[in-house]
KOLNUMI-187200 format. One record per residue (C-alpha): residue number from 1; y, x, z. Coordinates in steps of 0.1 Angstrom, whole numbers, plus 2048, in hexadecimal, padded with zeros to 3 digits. Each point is the difference from the previous one (the first is absolute). Layout:
// residues N
+-------+-----+-----+-----+
! dovex !   y !   x !   z !
+-------+-----+-----+-----+
!   NUM !   Y !   X !   Z !
...
+-------+-----+-----+-----+
// end
This chain:
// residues 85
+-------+-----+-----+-----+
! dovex !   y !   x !   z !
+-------+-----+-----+-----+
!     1 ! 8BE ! F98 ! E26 !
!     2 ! 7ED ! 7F4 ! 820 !
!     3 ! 815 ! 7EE ! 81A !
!     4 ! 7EF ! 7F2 ! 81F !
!     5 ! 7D7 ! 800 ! 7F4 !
!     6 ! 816 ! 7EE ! 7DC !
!     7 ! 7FC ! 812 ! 7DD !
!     8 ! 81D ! 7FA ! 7EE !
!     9 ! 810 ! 80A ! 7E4 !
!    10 ! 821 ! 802 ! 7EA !
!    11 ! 807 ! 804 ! 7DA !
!    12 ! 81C ! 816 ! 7F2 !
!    13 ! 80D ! 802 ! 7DB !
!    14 ! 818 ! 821 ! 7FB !
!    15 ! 80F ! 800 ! 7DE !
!    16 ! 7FD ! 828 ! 7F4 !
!    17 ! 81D ! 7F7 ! 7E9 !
!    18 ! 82A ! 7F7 ! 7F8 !
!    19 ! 804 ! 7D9 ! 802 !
!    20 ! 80A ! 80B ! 7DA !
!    21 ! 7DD ! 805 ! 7F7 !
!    22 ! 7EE ! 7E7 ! 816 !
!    23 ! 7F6 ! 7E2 ! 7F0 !
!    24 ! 81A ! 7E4 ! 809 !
!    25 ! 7EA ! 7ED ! 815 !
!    26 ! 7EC ! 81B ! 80A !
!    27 ! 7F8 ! 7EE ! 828 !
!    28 ! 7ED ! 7E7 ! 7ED !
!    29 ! 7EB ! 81C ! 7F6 !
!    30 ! 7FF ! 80E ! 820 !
!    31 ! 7F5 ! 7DB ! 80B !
!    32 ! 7E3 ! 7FE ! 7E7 !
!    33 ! 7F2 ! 824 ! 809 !
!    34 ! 802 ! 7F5 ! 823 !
!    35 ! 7EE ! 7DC ! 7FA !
!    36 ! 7E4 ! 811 ! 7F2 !
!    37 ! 7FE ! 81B ! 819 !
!    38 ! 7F8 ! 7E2 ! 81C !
!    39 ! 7EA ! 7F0 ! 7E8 !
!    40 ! 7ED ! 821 ! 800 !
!    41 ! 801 ! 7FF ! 823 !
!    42 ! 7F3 ! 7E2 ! 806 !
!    43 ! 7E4 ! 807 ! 7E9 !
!    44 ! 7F9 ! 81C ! 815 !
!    45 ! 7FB ! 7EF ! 822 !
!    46 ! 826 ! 7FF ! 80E !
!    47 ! 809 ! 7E1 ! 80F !
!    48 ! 822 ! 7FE ! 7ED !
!    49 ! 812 ! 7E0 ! 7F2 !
!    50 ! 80E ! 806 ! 7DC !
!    51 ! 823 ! 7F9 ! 7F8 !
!    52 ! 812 ! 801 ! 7DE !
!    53 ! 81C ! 812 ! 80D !
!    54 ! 7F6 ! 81A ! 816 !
!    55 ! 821 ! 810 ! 805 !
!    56 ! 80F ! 7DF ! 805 !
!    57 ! 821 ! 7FF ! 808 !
!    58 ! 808 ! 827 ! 804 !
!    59 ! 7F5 ! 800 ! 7D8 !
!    60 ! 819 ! 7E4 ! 7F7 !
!    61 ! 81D ! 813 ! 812 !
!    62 ! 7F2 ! 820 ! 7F1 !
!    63 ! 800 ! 7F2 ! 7DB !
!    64 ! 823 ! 7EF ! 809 !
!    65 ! 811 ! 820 ! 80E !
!    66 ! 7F0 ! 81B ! 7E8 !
!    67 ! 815 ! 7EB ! 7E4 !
!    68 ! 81D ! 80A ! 80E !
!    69 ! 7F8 ! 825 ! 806 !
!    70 ! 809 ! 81B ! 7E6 !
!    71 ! 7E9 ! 80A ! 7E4 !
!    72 ! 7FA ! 824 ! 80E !
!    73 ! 7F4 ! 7F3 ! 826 !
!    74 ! 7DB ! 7FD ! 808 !
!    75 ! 7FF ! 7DF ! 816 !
!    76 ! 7EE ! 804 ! 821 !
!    77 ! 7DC ! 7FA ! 809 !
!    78 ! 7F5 ! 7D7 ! 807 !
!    79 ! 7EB ! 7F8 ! 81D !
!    80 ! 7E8 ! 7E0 ! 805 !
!    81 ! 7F9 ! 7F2 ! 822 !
!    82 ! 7E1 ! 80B ! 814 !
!    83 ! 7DC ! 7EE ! 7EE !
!    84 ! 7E3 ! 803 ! 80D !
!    85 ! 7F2 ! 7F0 ! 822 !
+-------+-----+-----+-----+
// end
């Protein structure tokens, strides 16, 4: 994504599966993939700043709600704020 001479970008973690079959605290997971994903990036020469929670607080609401949501649903995807400079 390039806004205004910026390149910027944002994570997403889609679960594939029912909240029956997703681990239980599967945005955690989500979380770690991400964390390692900047790390990669800023190995590679993007001017990011790590976080251990990339989906913040859109991943604690996601974990919170998708307790609550029958087995046979697929929760919706996560998205991280913009990274990048």
């Amino acid at each position: 994504m390039t806004t205004t001479g910026k390149e910027t970008f944002k994570l997403v973690c889609q679960p594939k599966i029912t909240v029956g079959k997703l681990p239980k605290n599967w945005v955690s997971s989500c979380n770690d993939i991400g964390k390692k994903l900047l790390e990669l990036a800023v190995e590679n020469g993007v001017k990011v700043d790590p976080v251990d929670k990339v989906f913040g607080m859109a991943g604690d609401f996601a974990q919170k709600a998708s307790s609550d949501l029958p087995e046979d649903i697929v929760p919706a995807a996560i998205v991280s704020r913009e990274f990048g400079s």
